[in-house]
Structure formats: structure tokens, C-alpha cells
C-alpha positions as CSV (number, residue, x, y, z in Angstrom):
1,X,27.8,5.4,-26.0
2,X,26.5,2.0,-24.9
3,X,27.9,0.0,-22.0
4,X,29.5,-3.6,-22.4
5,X,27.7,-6.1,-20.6
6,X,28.4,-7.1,-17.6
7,X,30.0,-10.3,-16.9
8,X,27.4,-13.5,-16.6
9,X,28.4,-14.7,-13.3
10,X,27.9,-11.3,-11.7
11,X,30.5,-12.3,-9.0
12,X,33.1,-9.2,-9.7
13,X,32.5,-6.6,-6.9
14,X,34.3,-3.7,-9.3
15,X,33.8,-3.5,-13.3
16,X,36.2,-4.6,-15.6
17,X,38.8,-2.1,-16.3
18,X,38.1,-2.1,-20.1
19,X,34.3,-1.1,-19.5
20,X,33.1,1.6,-21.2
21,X,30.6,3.5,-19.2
22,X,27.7,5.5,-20.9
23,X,28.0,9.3,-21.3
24,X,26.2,11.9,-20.0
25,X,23.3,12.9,-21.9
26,X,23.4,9.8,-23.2
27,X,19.5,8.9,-23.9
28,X,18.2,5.2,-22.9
29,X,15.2,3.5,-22.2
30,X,15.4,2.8,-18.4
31,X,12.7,0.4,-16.3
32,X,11.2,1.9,-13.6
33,X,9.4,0.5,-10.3
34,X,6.6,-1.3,-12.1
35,X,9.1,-2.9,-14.3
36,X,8.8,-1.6,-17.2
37,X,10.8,0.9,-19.8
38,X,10.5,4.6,-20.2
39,X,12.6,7.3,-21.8
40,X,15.4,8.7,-20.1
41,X,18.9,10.6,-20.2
42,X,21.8,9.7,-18.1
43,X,22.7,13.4,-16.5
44,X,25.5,12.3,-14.7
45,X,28.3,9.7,-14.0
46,X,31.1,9.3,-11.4
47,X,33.2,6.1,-10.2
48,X,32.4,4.9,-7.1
49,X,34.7,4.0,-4.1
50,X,34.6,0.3,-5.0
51,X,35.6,1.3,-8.8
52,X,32.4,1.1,-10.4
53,X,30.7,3.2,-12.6
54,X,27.5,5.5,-11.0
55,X,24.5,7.0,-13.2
56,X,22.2,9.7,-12.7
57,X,18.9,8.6,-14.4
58,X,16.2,11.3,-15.4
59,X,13.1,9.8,-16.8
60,X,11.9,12.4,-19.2
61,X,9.1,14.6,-18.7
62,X,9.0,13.6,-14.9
63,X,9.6,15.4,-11.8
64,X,13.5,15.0,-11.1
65,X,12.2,13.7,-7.3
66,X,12.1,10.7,-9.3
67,X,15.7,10.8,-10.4
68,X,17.7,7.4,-9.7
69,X,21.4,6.6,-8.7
70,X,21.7,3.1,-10.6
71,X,25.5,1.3,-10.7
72,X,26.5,-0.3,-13.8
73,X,26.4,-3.6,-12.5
74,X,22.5,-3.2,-12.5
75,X,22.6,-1.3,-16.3
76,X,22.7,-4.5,-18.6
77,X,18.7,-5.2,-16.8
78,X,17.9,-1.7,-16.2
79,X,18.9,-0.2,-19.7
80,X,17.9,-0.8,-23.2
81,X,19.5,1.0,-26.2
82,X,17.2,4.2,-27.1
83,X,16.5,2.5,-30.6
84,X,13.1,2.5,-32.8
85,X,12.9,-1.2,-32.5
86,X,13.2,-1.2,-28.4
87,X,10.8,2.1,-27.8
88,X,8.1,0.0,-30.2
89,X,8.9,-3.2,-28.2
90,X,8.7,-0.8,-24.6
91,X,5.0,0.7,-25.9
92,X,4.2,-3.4,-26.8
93,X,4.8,-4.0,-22.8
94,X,2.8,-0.9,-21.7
95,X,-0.2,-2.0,-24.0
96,X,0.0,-5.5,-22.4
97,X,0.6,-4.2,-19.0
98,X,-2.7,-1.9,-19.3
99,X,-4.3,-4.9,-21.0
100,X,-3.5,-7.3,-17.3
101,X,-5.2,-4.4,-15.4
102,X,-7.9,-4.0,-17.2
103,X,-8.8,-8.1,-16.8
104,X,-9.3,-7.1,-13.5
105,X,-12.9,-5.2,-14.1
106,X,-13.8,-8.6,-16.0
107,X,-14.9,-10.4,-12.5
108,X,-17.8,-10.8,-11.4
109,X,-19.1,-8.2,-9.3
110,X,-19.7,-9.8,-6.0
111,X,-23.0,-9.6,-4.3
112,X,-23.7,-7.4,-2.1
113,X,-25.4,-7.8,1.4
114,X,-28.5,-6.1,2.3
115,X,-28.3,-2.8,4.2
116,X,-30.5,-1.8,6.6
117,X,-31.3,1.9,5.9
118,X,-33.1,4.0,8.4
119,X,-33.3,8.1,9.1
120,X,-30.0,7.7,8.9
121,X,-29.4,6.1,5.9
122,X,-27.8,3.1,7.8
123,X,-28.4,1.8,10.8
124,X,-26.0,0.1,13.2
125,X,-27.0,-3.6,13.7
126,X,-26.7,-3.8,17.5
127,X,-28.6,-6.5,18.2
128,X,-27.5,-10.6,18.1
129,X,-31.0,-11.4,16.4
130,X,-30.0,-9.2,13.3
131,X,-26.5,-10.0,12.7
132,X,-27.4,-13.7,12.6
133,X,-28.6,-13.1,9.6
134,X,-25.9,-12.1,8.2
135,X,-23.0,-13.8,6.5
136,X,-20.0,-13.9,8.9
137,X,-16.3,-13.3,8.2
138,X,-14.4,-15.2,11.0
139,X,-11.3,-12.6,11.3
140,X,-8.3,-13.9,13.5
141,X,-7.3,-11.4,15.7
142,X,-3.8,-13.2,16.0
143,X,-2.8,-10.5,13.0
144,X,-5.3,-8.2,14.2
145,X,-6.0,-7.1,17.4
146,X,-7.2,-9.2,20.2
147,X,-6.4,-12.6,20.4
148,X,-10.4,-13.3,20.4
149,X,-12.2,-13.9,17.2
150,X,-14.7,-11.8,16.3
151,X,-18.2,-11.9,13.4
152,X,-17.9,-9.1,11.2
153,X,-21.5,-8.6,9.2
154,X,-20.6,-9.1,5.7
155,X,-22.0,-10.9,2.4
156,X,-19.8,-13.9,1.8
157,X,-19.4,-13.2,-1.9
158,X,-16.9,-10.1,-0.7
159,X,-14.2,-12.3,0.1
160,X,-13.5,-12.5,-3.9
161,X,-13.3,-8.9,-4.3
162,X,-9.7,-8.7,-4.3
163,X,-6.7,-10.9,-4.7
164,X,-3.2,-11.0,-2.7
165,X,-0.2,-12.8,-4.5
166,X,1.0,-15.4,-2.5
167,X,4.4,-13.6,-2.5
168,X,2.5,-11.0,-0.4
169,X,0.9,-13.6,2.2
170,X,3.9,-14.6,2.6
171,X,5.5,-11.1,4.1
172,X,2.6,-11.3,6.1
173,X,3.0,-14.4,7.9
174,X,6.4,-13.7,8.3
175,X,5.3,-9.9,9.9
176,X,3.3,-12.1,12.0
177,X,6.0,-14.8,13.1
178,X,8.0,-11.6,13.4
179,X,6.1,-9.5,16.0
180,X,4.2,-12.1,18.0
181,X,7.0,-14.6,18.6
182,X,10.4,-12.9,18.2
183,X,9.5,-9.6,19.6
184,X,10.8,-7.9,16.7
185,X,8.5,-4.7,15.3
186,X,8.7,-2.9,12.2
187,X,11.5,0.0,12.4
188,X,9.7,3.5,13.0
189,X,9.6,5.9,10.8
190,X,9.6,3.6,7.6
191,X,11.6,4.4,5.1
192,X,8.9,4.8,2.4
193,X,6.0,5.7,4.4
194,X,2.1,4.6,3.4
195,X,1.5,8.4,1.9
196,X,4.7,8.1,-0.4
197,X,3.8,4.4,-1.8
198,X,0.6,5.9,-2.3
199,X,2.1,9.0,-4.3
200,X,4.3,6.5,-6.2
201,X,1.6,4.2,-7.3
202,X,-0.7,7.1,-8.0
203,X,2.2,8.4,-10.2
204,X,2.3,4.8,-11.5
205,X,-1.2,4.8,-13.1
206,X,-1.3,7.8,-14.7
207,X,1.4,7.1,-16.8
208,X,0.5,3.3,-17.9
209,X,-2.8,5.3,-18.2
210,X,-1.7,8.0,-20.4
211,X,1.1,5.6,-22.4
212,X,-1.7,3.0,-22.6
213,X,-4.7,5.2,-23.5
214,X,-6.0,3.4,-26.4
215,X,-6.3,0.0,-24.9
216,X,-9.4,-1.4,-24.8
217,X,-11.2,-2.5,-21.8
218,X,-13.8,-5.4,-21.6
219,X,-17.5,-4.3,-23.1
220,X,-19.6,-2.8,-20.9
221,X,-16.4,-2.3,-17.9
222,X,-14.2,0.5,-19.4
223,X,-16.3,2.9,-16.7
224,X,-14.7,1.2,-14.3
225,X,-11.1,1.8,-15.0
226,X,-11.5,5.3,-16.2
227,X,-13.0,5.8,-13.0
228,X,-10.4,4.7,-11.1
229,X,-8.5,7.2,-13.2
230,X,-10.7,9.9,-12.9
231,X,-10.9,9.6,-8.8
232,X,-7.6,8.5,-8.2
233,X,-6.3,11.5,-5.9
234,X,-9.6,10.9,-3.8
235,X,-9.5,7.1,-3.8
236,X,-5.8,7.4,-2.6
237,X,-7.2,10.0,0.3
238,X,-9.7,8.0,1.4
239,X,-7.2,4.9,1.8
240,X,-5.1,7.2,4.0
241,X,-7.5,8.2,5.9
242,X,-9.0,5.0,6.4
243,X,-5.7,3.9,7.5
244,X,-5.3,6.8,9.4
245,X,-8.8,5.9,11.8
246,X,-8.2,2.2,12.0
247,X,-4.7,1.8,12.6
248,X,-4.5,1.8,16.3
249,X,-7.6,-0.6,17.0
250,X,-7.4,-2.9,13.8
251,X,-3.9,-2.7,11.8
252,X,-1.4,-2.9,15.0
253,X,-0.7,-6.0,17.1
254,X,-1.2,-6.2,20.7
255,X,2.8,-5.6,21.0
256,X,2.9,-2.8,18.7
257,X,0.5,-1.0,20.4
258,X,2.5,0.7,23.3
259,X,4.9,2.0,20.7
260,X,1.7,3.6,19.1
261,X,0.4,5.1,22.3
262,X,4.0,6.3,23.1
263,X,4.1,8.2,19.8
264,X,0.7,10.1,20.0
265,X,0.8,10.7,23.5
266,X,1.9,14.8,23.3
267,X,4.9,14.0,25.7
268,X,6.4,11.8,23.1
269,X,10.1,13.6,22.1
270,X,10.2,11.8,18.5
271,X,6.8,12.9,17.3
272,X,3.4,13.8,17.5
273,X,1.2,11.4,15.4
274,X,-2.8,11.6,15.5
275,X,-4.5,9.1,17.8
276,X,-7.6,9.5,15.7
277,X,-9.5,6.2,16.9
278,X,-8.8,7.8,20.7
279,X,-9.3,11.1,21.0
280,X,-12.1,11.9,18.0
281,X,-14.3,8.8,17.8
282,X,-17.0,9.6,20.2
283,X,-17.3,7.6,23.2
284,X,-21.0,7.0,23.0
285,X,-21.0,6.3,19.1
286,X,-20.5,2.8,19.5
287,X,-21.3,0.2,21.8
288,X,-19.1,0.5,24.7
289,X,-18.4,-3.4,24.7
290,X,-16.9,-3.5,21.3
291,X,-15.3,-0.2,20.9
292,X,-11.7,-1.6,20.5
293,X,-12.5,-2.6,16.7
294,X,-13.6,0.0,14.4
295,X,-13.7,-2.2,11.9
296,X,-16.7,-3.9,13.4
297,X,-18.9,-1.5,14.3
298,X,-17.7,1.3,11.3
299,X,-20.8,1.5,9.2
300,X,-20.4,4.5,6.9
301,X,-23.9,6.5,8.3
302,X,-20.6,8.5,9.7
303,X,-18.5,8.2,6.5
304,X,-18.7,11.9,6.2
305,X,-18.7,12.3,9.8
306,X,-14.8,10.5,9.1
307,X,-14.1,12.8,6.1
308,X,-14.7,16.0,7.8
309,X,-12.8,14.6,11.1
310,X,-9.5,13.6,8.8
311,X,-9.5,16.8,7.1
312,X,-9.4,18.8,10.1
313,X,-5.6,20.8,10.8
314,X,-4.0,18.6,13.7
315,X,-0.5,19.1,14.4
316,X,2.1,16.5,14.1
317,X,2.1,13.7,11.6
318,X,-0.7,11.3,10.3
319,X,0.0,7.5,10.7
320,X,0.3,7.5,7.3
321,X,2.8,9.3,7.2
322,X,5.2,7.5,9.6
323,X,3.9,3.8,9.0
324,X,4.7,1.9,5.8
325,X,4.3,-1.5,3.7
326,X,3.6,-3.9,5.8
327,X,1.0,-2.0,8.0
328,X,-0.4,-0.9,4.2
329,X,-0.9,-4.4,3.5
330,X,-2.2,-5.2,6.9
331,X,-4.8,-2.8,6.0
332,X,-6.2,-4.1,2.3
333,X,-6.3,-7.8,3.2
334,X,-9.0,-6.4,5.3
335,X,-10.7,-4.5,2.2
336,X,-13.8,-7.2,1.6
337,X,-14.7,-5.6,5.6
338,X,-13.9,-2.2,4.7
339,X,-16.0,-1.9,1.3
340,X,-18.9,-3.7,3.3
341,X,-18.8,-0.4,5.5
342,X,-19.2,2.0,2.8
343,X,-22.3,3.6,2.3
344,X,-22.4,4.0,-1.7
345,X,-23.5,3.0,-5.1
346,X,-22.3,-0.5,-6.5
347,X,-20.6,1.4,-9.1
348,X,-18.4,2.9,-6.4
349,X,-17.4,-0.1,-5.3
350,X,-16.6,-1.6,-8.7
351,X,-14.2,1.8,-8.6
352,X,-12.4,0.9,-5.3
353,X,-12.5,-2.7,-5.9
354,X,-10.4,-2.1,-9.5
355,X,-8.2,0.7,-7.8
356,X,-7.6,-1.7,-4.6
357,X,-6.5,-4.8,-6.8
358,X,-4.8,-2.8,-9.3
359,X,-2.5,-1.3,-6.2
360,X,-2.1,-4.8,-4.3
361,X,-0.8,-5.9,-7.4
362,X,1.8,-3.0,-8.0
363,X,2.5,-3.7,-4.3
364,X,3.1,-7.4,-5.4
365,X,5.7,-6.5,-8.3
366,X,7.4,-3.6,-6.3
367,X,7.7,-5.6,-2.7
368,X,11.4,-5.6,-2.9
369,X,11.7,-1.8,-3.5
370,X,9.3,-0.9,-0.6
371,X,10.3,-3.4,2.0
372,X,13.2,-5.2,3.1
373,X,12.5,-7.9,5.9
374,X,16.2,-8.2,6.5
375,X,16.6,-4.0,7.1
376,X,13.1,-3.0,8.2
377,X,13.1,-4.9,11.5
378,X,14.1,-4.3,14.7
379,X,14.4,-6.4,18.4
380,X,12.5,-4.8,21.1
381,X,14.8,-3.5,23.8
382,X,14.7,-5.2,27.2
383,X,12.9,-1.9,28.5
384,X,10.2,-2.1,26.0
385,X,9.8,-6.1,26.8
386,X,9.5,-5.1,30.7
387,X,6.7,-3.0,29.8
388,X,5.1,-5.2,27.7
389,X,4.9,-7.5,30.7
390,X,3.5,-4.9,32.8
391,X,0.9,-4.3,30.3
392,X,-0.1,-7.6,30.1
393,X,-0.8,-7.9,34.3
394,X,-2.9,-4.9,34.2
């Protein structure tokens, strides 16, 4: 039985007592995350405190992890009647939602800077002589890092490998604004941690990917997407772990970075997270005068050096798995940098460009389910800000 709608102001805080509510088992076709509708049954339905109605929402065929509590206030936008006309105009969406995504492989692949290969197979640039002839990236350390501003070796053209909505800039000026000048940090564990997104969005594309199978990509480009597709479980490793290495020297700001050091240290009483960038990246590996950033020195002659180190038990949690969102997307504005370290065919690439677009764009949609600036902050306590100060005369 289908619901009434609900009232066009949306002001009432309980429903109108003459609402019907649906039933259970009733079968709809419910939006999900990436907004848009797949089949599901209502398996359950209670009033609330407030007076309103409560449903259980399976999607069918998925795990019931995915299972969602939704109020009746929200059905009128998250429901559509299971009829043949709306599961033809749902499988319409999915075509054209698979259609956007696969415009993305229609760029133009970006140039890519000359490598110097030696014994083994890349050599470290160490010297001011050879990085002049490089293109520089001018990164501002005022959202990463150091204050300074550092020359990051890199062909130009990268900057246009991926795109970042403006709604996204946005969160991340304001996570600047945030931490720098009002002292307030991120709130620790997140609620939806890097490794869950990640799951989610992984979850994400292999549905649009089955629903949307016969969708045609560009001439010449389809490789590219069914890549992504094929390696998806190993392109969404790989971001971890990259995450995982870089976070402490290249992701946090200078006043996150005593929270970070608290929670790895093996004293810590909350948990034990892997200092990676500390305690595995070998001292004489890189130069000693620019170890604090990874990011500049991290060409991939070690890539496998880094898989076998990240795949290695450790007790405790990964950073990935206690950091969230906005540290996720501190992380792929950096991606031009990141894919300029990676030691591997341009077809590769192409694959991690598309997958890394694809996912800042899903990131871009979903913002408001994985982040909430209002919630997900905190203020520093005065204890924490006399440290700081400490810090900062050492």
C-alpha cells in the first residue's frame, strides 16, 4: 500500500494522522547513496516517539549491512511505486548515470614527464641541476604540512588528470579555516571511516556496472572503464595504503599532528594505529633534509618495497581505518603528485585516473551522507592547545 504524500511545506514535525503508511513487504523502488533507484521491500515498520512512521528498507539481492531506517517524511523523495513504467524510467537513470562516467575516459590523456630509469628502474632525482628541468607543482603547505612551499617534479599536463566539484573545494577550505584558525580538528574515530567509503563506493560501481552493462563507452576507451572494473578491489587497496604511508607527513596539518603521534605511540589507551611513515620508511632511503614529505621524494622504484610493507600483520588499526572524508579528500587533490610517483604503463594510469575521478565524483554527490561539518568537528581542549604551544617552542 502506497503512502500519501507528505505535506509541501514540510514544516509538520509528526505525520498527519490520516497517513497511511506502507506495509511490510511492501516492494518499492528506493534511491540509494548515489541517488539513484533500486528494488527493494519494506521489512519493517514502527511509529516513532515523535509519531511518525519508521521503515526498514532491504535493497534486494544486497547484503542486509546495507539495510536502511528511513522516516516517512523522507519516503515521498526516497520511494517510487514498484510499477513497470518507474523500474523502465530507474534502468533509463542507470544507463545515463553509466553514460556520465564513462565521458570521463574521453579526456585527453595527459602527458607524461620523462623518467629517469636506471638499475633500478627509477632513479631518485637528488640533485637541483635535474629537477630544474622539470615542470614544478608549487604545493601550499598551509593544507599540507609545513608552512614552507615546496617543488614537487611533475609534468604540468597532470594537473588536468582529475576534477574536484567546487562543492568539494569548498569543504576543504573550510577544513582549512577550521583547523588552522579555530583550532577545531576533525572528531576521531570518524564515523564512516576511509576503508568503509571505500567499501561503499566499491559496492557502488559494481552495481551501476552490472545494471549498466551494455552501455557503450567512447571508441577506442572502453579498456579503460572495464579496467577499473576489473582491478577495482586492488585500486581501492592501493588508495588505502597510500593513504595509510602518507598520512602523517603529507595529509595532516601541523596541529593535527600531535593527536596522530598520541594515537600510534603504543602507550596511547584509545588505540594503536600504524605510524608507517615513522617507524618502516628507512632512515637512509631518502635524503635526510626532506624526509618530512613523502610525497616529494616517493618515487615508485620502492612501490613494491610499499606493497609488501602495508601487507605485513601489525597490530592495531590502519589510518584508514580510523580517519575519514575529509582526510580522503585531502589525499586525491594530491593525485596529479601521486600518479607522477608511480612506476607503470600509461595504461595504468588511464585505470587510476578513471577510477580516481569516477570516486571524487561519487564523493561529490554523496558529501552530505559521509560528512557533516556541523557534527564532525570538535574544539581542541585547553590541554591539547598548551601542548601545541609547547610544540611550537621546541
Amino acid at each position: 500500500m502506497e503512502a500519501e504524500a507528505s505535506s509541501s511545506d514540510g514544516s509538520t514535525t509528526s505525520p498527519v494522522p490520516s497517513i497511511t503508511p506502507y506495509e511490510v513487504n511492501s516492494m518499492i523502488l528506493c534511491s540509494h547513496t548515489d541517488n539513484l533507484f533500486y528494488e527493494a521491500k519494506i521489512i519493517a515498520v514502527k511509529m516513532q516517539a515523535n509519531g511518525e512512521y519508521l521503515y526498514t528498507v532491504h535493497y534486494q539481492g544486497w547484503s542486509k549491512r546495507y539495510d536502511e531506517n528511513i522516516p516517512h517524511s523522507r519516503s515521498a523523495s526516497r520511494f517510487r511505486p514498484f510499477t513497470p513504467e518507474n523500474i523502465e524510467l530507474a534502468k533509463i537513470e542507470m544507463r545515463e548515470a553509466k553514460a556520465r562516467a564513462a565521458e570521463l575516459v574521453k579526456k585527453k590523456k595527459p602527458q607524461k614527464a620523462e623518467i629517469r630509469r636506471g638499475r633500478s628502474a627509477v632513479q631518485l632525482s637528488e640533485s637541483s641541476s635535474n629537477a630544474s628541468r622539470d615542470a614544478k607543482l608549487l604545493v601550499n603547505h598551509s593544507v599540507f604540512g609545513d608552512s614552507s612551499t615546496e617543488s614537487i617534479s611533475r609534468s604540468s599536463s597532470t594537473n588536468e588528470a582529475v576534477s574536484v566539484p567546487e562543492k568539494l573545494k569548498a569543504l576543504l577550505e573550510n577544513d582549512r579555516r577550521l583547523v588552522e584558525s579555530e583550532l577545531k580538528l576533525p572528531r576521531l574515530p570518524c564515523r564512516l571511516t576511509v576503508s568503509k567509503i571505500m567499501k561503499e563506493y566499491v559496492m557502488h560501481v559494481r552495481k551501476l556496472d552490472a545494471v549498466c552493462s551494455e552501455v557503450k563507452v567512447h571508441k577506442g576507451r572502453a579498456r579503460y572503464w572495464k579496467g577499473v572494473v576489473a582491478a577495482l578491489d586492488e585500486c581501492a587497496d592501493n588508495m588505502k595504503s597510500f593513504f595509510d604511508l602518507i598520512i602523517a607527513s603529507d595529509i595532516l596539518y601541523a596541529n593535527e599532528k600531535l593527536r596522530h603521534k598520541d594515537l600510534t605511540e603504543e602507550t596511547s589507551g584509545v588505540i594503536h594505529l600504524y605510524n608507517i611513515s615513522e617507524h618502516y620508511v628507512p632512515k637512509n632511503y631518502f635524503p635526510l633534509n626532506n624526509r618530512n614529505s613523502l610525497m616529494s621524494n616517493l618515487k615508485v622504484q620502492c612501490f613494491q618495497w610499499i606493497s609488501d610493507l602495508l601487507n605485513e600483520p601489525k597490530g592495531g588499526l590502519r589510518a584508514s581505518e580510523y580517519y575519514g572524508f575529509i582526510y580522503l579528500l585531502r589525499l586525491l587533490i594530491r593525485f596529479p603528485e601521486m600518479i607522477e610517483c608511480m612506476l607503470c604503463d600509461n595504461d595504468s594510469k588511464e585505470i587510476l585516473t578513471v577510477f580516481v575521478q569516477s570516486f571524487v565524483r561519487y564523493l561529490g554527490s554523496n558529501s552530505e551522507k559521509f560528512f557533516d561539518p556541523e557534527q564532525d568537528y570538535e574544539t581542541v581542549t585547553e590541554e591539547y592547545k598548551l601542548r601545541l604551544l609547547q610544540n611550537s617552542k621546541i
